[in-house]
mmCIF file of the N, C-alpha and C atoms, coordinates in Angstrom:
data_MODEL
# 
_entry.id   MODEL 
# 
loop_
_atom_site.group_PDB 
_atom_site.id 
_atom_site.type_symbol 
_atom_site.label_atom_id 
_atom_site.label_alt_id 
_atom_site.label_comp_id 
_atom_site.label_asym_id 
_atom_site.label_entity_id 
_atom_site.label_seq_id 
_atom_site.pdbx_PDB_ins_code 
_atom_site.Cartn_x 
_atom_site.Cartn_y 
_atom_site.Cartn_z 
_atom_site.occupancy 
_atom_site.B_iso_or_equiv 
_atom_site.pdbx_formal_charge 
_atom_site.auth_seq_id 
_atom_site.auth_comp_id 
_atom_site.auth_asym_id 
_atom_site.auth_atom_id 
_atom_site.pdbx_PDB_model_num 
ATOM 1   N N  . UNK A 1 1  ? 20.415 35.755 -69.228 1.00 0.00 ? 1  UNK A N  1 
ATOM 2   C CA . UNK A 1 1  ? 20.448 37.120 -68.725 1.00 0.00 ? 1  UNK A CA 1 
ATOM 3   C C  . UNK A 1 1  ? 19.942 38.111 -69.759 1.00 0.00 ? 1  UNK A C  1 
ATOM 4   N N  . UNK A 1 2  ? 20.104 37.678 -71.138 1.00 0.00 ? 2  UNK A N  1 
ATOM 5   C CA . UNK A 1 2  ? 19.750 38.385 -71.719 1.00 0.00 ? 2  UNK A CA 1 
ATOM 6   C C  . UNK A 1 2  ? 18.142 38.868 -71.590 1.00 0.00 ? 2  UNK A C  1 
ATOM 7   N N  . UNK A 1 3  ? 16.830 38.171 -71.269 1.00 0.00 ? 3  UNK A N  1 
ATOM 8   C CA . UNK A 1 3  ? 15.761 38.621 -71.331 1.00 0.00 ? 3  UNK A CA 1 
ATOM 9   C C  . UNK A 1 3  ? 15.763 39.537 -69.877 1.00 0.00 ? 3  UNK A C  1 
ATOM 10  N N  . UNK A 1 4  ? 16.505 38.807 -69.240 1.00 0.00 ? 4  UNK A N  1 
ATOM 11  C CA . UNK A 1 4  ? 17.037 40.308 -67.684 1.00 0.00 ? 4  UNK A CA 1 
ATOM 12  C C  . UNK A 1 4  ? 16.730 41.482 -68.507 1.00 0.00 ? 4  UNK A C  1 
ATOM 13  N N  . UNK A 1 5  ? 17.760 41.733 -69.107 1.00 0.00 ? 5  UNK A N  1 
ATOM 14  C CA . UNK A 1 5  ? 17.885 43.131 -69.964 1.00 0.00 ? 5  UNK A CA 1 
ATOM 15  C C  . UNK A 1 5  ? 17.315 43.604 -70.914 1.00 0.00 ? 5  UNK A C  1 
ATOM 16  N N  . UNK A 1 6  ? 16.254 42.494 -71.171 1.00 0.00 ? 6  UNK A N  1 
ATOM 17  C CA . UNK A 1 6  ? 14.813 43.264 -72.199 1.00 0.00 ? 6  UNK A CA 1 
ATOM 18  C C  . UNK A 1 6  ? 14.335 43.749 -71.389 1.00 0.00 ? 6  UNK A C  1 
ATOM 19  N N  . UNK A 1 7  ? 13.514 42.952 -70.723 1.00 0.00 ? 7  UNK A N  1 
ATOM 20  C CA . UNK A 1 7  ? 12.587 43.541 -69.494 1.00 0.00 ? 7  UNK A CA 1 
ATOM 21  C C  . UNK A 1 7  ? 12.847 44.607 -68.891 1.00 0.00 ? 7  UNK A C  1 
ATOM 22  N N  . UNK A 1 8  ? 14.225 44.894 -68.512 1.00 0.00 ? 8  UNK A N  1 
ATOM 23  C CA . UNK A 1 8  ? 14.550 45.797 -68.008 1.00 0.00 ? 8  UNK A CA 1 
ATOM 24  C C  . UNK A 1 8  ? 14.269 46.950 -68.957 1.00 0.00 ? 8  UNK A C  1 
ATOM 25  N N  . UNK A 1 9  ? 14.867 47.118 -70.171 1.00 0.00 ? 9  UNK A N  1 
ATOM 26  C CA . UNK A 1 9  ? 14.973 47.906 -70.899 1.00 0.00 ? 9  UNK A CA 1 
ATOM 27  C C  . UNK A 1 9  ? 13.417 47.804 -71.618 1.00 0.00 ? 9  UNK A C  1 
ATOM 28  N N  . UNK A 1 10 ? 12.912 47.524 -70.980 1.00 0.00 ? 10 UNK A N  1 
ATOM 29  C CA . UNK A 1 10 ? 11.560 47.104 -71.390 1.00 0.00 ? 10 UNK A CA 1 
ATOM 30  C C  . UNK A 1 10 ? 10.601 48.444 -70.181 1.00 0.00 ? 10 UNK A C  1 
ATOM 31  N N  . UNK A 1 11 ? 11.243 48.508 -69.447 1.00 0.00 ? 11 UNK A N  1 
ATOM 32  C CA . UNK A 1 11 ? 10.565 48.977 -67.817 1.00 0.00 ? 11 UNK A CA 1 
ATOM 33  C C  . UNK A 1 11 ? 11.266 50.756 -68.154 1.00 0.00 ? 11 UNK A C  1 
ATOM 34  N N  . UNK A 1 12 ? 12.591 50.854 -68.502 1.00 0.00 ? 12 UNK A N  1 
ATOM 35  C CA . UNK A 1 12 ? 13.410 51.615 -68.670 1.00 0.00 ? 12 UNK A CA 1 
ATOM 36  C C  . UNK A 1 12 ? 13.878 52.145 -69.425 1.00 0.00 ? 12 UNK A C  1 
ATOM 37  N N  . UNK A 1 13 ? 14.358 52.912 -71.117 1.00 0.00 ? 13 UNK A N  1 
ATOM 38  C CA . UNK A 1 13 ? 14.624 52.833 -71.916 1.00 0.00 ? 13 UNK A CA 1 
ATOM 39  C C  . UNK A 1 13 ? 15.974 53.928 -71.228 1.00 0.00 ? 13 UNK A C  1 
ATOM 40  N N  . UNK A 1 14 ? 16.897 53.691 -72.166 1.00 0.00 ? 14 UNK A N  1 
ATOM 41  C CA . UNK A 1 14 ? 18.167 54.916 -72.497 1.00 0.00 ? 14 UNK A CA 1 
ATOM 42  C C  . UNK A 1 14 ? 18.876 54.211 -71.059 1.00 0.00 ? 14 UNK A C  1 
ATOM 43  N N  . UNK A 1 15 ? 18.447 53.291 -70.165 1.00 0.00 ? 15 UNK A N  1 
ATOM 44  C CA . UNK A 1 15 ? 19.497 52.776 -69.560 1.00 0.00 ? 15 UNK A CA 1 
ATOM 45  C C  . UNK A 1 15 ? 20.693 51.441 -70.282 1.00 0.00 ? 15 UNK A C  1 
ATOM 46  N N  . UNK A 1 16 ? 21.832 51.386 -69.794 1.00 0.00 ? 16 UNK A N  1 
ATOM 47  C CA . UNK A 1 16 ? 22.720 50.468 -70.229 1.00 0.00 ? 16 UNK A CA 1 
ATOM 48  C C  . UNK A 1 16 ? 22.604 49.012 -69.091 1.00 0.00 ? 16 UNK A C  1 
ATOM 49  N N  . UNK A 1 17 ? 21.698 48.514 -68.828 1.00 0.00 ? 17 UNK A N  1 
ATOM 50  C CA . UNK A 1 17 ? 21.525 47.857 -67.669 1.00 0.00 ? 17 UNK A CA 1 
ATOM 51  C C  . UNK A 1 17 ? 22.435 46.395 -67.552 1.00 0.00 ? 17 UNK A C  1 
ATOM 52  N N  . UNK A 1 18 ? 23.334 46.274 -69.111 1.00 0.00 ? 18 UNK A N  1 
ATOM 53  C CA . UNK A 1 18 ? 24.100 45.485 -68.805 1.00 0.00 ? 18 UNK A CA 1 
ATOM 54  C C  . UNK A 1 18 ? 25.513 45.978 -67.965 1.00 0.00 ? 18 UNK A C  1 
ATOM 55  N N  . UNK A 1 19 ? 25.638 47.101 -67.667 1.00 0.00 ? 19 UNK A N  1 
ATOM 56  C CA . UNK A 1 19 ? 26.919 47.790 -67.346 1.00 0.00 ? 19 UNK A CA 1 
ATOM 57  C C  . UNK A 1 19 ? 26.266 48.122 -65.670 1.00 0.00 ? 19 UNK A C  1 
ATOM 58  N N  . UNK A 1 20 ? 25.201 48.465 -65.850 1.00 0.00 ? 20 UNK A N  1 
ATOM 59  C CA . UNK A 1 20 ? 24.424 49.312 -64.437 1.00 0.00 ? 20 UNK A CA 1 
ATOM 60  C C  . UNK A 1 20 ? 24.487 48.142 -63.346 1.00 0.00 ? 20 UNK A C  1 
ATOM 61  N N  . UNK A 1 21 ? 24.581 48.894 -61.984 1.00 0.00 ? 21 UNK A N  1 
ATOM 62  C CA . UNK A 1 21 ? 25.176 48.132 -60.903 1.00 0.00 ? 21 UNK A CA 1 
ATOM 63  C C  . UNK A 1 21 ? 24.177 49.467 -60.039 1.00 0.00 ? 21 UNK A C  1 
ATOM 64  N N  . UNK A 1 22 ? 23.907 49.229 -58.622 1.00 0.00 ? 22 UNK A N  1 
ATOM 65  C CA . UNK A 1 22 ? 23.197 49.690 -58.014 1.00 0.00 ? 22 UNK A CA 1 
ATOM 66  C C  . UNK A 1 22 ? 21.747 50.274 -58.905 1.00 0.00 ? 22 UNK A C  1 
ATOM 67  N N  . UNK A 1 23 ? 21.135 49.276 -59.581 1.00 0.00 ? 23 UNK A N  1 
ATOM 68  C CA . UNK A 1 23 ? 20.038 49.745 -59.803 1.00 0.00 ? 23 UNK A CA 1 
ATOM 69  C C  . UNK A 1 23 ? 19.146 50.188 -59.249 1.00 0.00 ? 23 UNK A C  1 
ATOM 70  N N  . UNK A 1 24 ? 18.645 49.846 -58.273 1.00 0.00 ? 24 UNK A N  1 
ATOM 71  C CA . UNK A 1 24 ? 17.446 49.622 -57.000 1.00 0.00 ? 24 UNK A CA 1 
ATOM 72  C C  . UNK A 1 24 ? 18.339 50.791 -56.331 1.00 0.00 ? 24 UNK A C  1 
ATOM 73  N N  . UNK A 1 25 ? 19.270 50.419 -55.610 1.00 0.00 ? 25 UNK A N  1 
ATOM 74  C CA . UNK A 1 25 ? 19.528 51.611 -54.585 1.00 0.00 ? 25 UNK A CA 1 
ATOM 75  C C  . UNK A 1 25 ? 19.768 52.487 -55.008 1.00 0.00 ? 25 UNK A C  1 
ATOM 76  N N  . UNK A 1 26 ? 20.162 53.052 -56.157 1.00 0.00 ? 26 UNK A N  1 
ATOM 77  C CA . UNK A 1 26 ? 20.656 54.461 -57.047 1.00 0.00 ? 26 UNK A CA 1 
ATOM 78  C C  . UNK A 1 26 ? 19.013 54.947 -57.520 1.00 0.00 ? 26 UNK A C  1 
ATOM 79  N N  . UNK A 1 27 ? 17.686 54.031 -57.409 1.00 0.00 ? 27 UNK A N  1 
ATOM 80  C CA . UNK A 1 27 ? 16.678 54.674 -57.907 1.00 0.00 ? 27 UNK A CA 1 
ATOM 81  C C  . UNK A 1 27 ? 16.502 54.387 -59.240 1.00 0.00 ? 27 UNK A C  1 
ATOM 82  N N  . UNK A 1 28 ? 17.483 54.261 -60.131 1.00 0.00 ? 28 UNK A N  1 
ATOM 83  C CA . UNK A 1 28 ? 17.003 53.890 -61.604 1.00 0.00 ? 28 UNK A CA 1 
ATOM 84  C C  . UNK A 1 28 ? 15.868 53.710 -61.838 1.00 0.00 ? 28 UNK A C  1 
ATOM 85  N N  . UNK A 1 29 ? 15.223 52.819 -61.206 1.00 0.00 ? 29 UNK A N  1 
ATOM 86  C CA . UNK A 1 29 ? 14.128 52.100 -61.427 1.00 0.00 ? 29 UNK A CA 1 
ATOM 87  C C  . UNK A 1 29 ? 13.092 52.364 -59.971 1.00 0.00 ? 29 UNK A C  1 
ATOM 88  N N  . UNK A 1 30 ? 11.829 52.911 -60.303 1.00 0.00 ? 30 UNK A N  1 
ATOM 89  C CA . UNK A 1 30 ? 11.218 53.309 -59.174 1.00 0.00 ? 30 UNK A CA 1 
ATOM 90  C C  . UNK A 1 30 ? 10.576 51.866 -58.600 1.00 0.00 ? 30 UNK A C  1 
ATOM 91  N N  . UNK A 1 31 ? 9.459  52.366 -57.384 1.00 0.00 ? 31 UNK A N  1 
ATOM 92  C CA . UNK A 1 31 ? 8.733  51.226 -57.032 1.00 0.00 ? 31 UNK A CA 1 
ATOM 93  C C  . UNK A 1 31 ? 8.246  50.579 -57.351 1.00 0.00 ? 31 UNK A C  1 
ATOM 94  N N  . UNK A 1 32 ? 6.606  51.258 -58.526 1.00 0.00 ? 32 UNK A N  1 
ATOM 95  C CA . UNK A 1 32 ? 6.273  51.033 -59.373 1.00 0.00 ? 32 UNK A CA 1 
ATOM 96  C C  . UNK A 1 32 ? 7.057  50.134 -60.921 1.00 0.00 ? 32 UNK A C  1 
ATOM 97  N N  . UNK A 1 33 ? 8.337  50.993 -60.986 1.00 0.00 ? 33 UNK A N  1 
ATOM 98  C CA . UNK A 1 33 ? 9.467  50.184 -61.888 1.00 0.00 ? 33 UNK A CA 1 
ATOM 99  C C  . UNK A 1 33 ? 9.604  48.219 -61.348 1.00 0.00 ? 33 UNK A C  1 
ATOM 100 N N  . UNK A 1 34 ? 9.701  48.999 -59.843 1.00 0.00 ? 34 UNK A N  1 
ATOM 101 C CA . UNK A 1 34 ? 10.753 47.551 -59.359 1.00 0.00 ? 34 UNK A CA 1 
ATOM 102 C C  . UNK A 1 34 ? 9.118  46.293 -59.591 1.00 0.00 ? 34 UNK A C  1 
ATOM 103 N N  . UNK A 1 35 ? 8.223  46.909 -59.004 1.00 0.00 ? 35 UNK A N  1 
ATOM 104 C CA . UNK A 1 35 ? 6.751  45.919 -58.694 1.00 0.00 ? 35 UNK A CA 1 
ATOM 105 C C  . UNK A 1 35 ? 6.559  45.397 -60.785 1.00 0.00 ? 35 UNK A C  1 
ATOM 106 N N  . UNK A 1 36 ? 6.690  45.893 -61.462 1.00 0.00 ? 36 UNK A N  1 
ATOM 107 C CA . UNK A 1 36 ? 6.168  45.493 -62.600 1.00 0.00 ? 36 UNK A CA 1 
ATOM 108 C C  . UNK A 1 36 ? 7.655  44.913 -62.944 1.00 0.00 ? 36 UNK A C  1 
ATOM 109 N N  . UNK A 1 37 ? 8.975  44.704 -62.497 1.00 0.00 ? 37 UNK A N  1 
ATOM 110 C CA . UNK A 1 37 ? 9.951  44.224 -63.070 1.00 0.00 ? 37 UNK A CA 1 
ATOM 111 C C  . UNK A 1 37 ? 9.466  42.557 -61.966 1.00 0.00 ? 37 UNK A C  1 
ATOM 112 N N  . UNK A 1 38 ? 9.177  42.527 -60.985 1.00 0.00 ? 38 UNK A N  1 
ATOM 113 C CA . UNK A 1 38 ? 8.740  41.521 -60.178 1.00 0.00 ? 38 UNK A CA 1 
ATOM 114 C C  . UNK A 1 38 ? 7.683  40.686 -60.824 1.00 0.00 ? 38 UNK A C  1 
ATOM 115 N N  . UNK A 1 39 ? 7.144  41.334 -61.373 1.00 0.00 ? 39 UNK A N  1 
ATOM 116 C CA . UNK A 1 39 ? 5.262  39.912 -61.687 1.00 0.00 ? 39 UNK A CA 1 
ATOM 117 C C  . UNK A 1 39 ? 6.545  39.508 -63.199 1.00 0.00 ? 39 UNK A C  1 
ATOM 118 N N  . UNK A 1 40 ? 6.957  40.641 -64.269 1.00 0.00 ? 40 UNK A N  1 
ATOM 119 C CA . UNK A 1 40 ? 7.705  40.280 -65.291 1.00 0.00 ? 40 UNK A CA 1 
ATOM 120 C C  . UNK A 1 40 ? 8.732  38.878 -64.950 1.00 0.00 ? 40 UNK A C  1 
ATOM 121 N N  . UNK A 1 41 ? 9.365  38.905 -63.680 1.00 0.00 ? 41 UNK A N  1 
ATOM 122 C CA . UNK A 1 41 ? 10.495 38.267 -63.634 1.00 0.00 ? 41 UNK A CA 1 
ATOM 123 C C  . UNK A 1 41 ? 9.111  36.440 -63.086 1.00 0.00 ? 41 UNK A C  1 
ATOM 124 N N  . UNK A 1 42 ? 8.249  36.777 -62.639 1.00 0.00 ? 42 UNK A N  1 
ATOM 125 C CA . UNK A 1 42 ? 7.554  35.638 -62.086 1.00 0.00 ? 42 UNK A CA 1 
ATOM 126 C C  . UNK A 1 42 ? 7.205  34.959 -63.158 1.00 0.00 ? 42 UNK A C  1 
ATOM 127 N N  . UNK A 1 43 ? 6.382  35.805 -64.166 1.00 0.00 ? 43 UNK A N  1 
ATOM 128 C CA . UNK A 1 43 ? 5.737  35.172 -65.181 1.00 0.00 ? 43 UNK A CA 1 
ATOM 129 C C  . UNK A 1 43 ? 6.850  34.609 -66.742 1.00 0.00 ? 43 UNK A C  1 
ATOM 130 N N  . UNK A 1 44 ? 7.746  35.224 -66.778 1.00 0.00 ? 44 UNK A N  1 
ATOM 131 C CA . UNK A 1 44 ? 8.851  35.031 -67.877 1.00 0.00 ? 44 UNK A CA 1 
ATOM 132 C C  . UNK A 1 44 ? 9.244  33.797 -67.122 1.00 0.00 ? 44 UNK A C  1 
ATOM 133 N N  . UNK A 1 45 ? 9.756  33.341 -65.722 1.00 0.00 ? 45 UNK A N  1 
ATOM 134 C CA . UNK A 1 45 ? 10.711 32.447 -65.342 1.00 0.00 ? 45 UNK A CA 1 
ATOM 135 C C  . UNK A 1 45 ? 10.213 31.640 -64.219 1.00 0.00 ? 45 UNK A C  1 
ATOM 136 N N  . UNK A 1 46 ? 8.678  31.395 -64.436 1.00 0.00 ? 46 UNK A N  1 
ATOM 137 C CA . UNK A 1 46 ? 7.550  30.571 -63.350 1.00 0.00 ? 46 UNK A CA 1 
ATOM 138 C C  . UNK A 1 46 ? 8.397  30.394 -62.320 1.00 0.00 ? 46 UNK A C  1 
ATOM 139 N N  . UNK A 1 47 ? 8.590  31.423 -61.672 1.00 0.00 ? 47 UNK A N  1 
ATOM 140 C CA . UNK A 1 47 ? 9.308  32.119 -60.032 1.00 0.00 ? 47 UNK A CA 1 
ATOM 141 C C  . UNK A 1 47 ? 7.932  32.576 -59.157 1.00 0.00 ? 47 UNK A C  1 
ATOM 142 N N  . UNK A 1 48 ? 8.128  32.493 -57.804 1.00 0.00 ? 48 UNK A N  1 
ATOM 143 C CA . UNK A 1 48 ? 7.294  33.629 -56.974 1.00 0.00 ? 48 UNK A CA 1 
ATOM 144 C C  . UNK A 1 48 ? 8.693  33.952 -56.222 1.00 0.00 ? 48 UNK A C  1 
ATOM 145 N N  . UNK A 1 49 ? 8.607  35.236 -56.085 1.00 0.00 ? 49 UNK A N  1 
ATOM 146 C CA . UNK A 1 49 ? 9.395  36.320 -55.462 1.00 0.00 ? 49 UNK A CA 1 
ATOM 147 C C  . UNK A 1 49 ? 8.609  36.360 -54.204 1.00 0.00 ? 49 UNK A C  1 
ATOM 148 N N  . UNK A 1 50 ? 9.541  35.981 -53.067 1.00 0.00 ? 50 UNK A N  1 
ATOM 149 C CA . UNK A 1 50 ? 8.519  36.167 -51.865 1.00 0.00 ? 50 UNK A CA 1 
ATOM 150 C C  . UNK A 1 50 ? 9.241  37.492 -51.181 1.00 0.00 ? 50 UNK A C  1 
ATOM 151 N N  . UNK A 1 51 ? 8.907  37.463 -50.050 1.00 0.00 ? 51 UNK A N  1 
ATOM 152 C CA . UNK A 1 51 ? 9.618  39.135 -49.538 1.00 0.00 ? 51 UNK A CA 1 
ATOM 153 C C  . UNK A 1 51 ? 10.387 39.055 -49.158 1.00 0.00 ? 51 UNK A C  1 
ATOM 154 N N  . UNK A 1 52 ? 11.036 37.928 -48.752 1.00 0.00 ? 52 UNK A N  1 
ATOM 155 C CA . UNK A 1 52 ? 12.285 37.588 -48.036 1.00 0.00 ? 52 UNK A CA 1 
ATOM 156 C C  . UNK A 1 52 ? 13.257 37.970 -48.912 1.00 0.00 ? 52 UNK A C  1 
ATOM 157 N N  . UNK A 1 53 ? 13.122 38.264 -50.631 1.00 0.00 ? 53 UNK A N  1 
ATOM 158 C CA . UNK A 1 53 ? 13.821 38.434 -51.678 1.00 0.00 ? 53 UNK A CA 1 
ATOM 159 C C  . UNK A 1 53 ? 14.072 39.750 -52.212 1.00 0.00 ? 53 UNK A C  1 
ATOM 160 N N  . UNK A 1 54 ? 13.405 40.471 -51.398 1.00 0.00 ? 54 UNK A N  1 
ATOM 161 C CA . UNK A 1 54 ? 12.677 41.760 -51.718 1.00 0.00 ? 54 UNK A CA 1 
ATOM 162 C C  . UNK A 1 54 ? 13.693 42.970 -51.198 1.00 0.00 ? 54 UNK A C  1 
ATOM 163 N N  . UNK A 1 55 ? 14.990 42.613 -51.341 1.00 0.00 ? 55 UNK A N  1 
ATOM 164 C CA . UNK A 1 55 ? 16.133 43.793 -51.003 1.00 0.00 ? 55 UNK A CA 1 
ATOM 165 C C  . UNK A 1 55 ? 17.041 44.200 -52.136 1.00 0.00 ? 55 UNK A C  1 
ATOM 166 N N  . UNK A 1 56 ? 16.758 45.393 -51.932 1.00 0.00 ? 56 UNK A N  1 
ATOM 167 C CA . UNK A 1 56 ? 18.077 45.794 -53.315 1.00 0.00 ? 56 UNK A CA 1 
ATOM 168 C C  . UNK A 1 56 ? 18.878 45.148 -53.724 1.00 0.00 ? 56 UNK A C  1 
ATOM 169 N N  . UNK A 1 57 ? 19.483 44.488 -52.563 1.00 0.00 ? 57 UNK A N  1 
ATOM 170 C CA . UNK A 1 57 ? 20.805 44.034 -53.205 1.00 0.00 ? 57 UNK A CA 1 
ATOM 171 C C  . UNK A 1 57 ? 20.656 43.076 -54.467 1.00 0.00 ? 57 UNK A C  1 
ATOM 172 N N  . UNK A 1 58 ? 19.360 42.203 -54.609 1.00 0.00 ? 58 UNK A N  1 
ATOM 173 C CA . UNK A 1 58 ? 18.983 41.046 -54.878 1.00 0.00 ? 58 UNK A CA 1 
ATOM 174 C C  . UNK A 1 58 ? 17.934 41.830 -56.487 1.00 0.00 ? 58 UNK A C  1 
ATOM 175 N N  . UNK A 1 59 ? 17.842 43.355 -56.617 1.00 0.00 ? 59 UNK A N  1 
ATOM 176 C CA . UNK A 1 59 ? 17.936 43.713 -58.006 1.00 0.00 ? 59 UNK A CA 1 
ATOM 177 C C  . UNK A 1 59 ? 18.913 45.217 -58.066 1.00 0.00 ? 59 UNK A C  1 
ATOM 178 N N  . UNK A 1 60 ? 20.135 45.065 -57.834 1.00 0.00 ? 60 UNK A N  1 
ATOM 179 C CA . UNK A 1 60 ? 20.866 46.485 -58.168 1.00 0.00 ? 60 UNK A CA 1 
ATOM 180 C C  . UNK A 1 60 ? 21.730 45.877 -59.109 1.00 0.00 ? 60 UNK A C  1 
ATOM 181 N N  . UNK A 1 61 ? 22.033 44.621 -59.676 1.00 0.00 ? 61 UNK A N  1 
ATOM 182 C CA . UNK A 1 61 ? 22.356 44.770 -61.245 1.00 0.00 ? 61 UNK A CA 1 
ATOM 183 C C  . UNK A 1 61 ? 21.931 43.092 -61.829 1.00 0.00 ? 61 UNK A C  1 
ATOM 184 N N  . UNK A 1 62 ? 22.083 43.413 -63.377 1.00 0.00 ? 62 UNK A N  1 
ATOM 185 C CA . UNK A 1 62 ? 21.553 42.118 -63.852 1.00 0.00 ? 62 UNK A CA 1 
ATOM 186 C C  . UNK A 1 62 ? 22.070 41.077 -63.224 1.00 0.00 ? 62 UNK A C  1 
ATOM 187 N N  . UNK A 1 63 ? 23.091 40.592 -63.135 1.00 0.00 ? 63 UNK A N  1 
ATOM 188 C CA . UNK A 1 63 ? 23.732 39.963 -62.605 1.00 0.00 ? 63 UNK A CA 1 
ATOM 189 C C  . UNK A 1 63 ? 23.098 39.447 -61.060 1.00 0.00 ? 63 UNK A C  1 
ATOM 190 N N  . UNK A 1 64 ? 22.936 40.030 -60.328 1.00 0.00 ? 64 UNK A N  1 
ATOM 191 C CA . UNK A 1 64 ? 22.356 39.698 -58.848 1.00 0.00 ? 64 UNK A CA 1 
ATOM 192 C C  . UNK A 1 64 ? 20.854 39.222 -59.291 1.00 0.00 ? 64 UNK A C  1 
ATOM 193 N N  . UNK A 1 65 ? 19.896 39.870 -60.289 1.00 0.00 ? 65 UNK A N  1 
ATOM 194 C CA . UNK A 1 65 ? 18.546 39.333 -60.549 1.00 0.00 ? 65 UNK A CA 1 
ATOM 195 C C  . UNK A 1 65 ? 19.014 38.164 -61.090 1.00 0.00 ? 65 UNK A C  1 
ATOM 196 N N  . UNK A 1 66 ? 19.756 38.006 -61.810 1.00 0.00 ? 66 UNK A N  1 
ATOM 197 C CA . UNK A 1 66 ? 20.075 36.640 -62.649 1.00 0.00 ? 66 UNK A CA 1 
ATOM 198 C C  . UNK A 1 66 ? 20.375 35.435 -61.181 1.00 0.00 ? 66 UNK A C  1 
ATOM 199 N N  . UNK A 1 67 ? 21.200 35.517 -60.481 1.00 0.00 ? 67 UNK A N  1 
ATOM 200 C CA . UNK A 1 67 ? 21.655 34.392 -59.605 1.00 0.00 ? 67 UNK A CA 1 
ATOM 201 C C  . UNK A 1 67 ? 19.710 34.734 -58.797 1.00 0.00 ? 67 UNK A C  1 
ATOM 202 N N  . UNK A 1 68 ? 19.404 35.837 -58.416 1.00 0.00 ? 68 UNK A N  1 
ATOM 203 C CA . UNK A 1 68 ? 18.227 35.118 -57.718 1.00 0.00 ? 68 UNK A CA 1 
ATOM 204 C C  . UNK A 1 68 ? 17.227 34.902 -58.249 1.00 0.00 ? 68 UNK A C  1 
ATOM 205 N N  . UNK A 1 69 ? 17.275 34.849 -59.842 1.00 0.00 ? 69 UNK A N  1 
ATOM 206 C CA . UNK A 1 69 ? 16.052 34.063 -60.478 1.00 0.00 ? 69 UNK A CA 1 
ATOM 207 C C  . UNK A 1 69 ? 16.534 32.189 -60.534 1.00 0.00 ? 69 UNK A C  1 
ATOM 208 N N  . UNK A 1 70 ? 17.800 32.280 -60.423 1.00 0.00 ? 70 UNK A N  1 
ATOM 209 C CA . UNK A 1 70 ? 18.159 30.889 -60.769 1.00 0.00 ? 70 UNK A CA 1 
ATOM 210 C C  . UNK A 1 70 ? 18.242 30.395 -59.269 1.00 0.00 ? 70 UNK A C  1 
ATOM 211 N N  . UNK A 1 71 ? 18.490 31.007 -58.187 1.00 0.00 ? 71 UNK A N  1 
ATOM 212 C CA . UNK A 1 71 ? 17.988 30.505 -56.930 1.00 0.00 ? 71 UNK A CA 1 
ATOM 213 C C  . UNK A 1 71 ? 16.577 29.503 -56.581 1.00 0.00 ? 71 UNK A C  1 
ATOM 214 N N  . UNK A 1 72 ? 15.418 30.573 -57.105 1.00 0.00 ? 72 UNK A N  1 
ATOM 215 C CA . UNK A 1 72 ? 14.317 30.817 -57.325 1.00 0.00 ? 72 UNK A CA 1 
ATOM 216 C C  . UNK A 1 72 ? 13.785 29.328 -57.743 1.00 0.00 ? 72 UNK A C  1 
ATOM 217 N N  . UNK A 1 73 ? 14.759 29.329 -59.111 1.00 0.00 ? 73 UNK A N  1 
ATOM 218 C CA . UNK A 1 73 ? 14.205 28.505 -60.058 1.00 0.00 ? 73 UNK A CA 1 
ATOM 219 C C  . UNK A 1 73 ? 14.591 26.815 -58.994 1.00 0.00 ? 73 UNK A C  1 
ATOM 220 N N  . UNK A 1 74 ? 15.538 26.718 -58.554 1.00 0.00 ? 74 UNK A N  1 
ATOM 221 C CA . UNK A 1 74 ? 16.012 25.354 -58.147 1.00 0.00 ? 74 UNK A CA 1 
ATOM 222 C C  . UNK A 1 74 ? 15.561 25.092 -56.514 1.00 0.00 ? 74 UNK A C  1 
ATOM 223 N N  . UNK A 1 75 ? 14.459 26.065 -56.036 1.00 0.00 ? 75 UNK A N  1 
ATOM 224 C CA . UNK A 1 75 ? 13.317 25.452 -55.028 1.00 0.00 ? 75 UNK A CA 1 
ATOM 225 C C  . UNK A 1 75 ? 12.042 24.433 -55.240 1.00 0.00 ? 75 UNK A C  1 
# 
């Protein structure tokens, strides 16, 4: 999880994104934010994110990106 929270803080600075919860739906992170946190999360963790994956819930905190990169990973 920890590279979760580079990237993130990579996309974002002055957020606490290990504490942050509704990321996506609170806006934190714009579209543009969310699309370059997506190719990041593909290419760091040889994932494709298809659209079926593509709901807030599934990036509003590290934690939820973490279980659906490891989803991801065991297709």
């Amino acid at each position: 999880m920890d590279k979760i929270i580079e990237i993130l803080s990579g996309l974002k600075s002055g957020v606490d994104f290990s504490a942050a919860e509704r990321i996506a739906t609170d806006k934190i992170l714009d579209s543009i934010d969310i699309a370059s946190l997506i190719t990041a999360l593909e290419d760091e963790f040889d994932i494709e994110i298809s659209m079926e994956y593509m709901d807030n819930k599934n990036f509003d905190s590290v934690s939820a990106i973490w279980e659906m990169v490891k989803e991801l990973q065991e297709e």
